[in-house]
Structures are given as structure tokens and as C-alpha cells.
VOPAGU-2260 file (C-alpha; in pm, 1 decimal, decimal comma):
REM VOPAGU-2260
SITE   aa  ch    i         X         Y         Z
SITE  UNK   A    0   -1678,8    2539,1    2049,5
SITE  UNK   A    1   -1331,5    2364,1    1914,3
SITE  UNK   A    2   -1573,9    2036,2    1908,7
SITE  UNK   A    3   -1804,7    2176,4    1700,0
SITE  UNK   A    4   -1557,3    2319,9    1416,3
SITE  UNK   A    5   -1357,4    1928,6    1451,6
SITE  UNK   A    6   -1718,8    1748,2    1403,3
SITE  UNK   A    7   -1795,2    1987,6    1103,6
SITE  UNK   A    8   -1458,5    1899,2     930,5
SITE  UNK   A    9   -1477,5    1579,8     955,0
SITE  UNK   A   10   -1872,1    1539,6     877,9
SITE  UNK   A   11   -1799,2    1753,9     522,7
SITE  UNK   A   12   -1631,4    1516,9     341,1
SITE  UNK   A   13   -1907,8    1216,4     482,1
SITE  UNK   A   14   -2139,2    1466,5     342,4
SITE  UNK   A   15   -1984,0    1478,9      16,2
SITE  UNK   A   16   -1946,5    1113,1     -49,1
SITE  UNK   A   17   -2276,2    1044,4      77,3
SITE  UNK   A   18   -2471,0    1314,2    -179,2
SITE  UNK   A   19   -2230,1    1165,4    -449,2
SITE  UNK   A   20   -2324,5     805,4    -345,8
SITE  UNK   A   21   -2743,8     940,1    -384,9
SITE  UNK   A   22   -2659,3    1082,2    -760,2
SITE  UNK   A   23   -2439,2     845,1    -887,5
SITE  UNK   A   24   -2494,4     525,1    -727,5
SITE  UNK   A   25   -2355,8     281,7    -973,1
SITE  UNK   A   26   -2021,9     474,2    -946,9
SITE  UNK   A   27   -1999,1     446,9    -567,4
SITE  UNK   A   28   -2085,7     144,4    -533,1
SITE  UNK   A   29   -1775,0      -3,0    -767,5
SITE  UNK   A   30   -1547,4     267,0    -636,1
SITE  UNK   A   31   -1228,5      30,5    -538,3
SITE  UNK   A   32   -1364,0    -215,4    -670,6
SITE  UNK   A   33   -1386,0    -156,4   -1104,0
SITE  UNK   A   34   -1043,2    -347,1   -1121,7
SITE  UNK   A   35   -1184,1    -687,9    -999,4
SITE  UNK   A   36   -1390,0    -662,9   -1284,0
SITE  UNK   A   37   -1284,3    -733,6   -1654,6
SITE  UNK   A   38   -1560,8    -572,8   -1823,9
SITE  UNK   A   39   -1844,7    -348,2   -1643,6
SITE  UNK   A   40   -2077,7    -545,7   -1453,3
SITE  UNK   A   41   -2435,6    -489,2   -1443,7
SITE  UNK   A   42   -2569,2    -351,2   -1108,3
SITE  UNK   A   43   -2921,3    -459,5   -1025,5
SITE  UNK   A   44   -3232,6    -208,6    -957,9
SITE  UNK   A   45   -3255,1    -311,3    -614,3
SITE  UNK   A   46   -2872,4    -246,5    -551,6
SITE  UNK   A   47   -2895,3     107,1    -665,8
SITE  UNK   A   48   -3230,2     214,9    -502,9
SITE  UNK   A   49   -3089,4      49,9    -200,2
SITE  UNK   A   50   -2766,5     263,2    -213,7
SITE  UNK   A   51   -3010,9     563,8    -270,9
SITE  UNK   A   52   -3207,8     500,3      22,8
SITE  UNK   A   53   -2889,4     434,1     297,1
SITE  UNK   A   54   -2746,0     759,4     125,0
SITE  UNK   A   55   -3063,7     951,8     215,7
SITE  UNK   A   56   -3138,3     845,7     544,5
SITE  UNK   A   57   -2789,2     893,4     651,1
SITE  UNK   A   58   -2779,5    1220,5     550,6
SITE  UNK   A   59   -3080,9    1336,9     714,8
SITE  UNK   A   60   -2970,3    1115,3    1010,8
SITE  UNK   A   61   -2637,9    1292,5    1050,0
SITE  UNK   A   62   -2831,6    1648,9     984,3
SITE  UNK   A   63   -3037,7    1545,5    1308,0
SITE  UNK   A   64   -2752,7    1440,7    1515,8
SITE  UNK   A   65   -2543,6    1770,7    1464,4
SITE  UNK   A   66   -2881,2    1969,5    1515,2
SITE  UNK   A   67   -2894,4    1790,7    1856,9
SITE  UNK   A   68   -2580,2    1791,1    1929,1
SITE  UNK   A   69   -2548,2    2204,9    1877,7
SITE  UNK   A   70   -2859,4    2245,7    2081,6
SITE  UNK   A   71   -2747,5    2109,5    2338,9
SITE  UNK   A   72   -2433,2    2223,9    2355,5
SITE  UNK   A   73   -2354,1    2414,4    2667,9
């Protein structure tokens, strides 16, 4: 049971960053990284639906894994 309440603390906050990353992809993707930059770069269409996509399927990859993981808990 500890296991379970340690996986969901940890998986919140990947969660978070990972449903930010799907709505605001152009911000997550030059988190760190703005100050490399003099002036704001321009982020192809391909960058940001690929950003959307990874976002996506990790979430609903990581919502599988902790569904299997709690089923088969014993």
C-alpha cells in the first residue's frame, strides 16, 4: 500500500508537466532553454504537434501502467 501512495506522488507532478507540455507546447519545449535565445525563435508545426502527440501518449501510457500495476497488486 506505502508503494502505491510513493508512485502516486511522484507520478503527479509528471502528470502536471506532461498536460502543461499538451496545452502549451511552445512554452515547454523552450523551458530552460529561452536564454540561449536573443529574440523568440520560431518553433515549427511539426515540433509542436510532435510535442502534443509524446505528451498524449505518455499520459495515457502512464494511466495504463498504474491501472496495471493496482490490479495486480496483492
Amino acid at each position: 500500500m506505502g508503494d502505491i501512495i510513493i508512485g502516486f506522488i511522484i507520478i503527479i507532478p509528471l502528470y502536471g508537466v506532461l498536460i502543461w507540455s499538451y496545452f502549451n507546447p511552445k512554452e515547454s519545449l523552450l523551458w530552460g532553454k529561452r536564454w540561449m535565445y536573443q529574440e523568440e525563435p520560431e518553433i515549427s508545426d511539426g515540433a509542436i504537434r510532435y510535442i502534443k502527440v509524446a505528451s498524449l501518449i505518455s499520459v495515457i501510457g502512464m494511466t495504463f501502467v498504474i491501472i496495471i500495476l493496482i490490479l495486480t497488486q496483492d
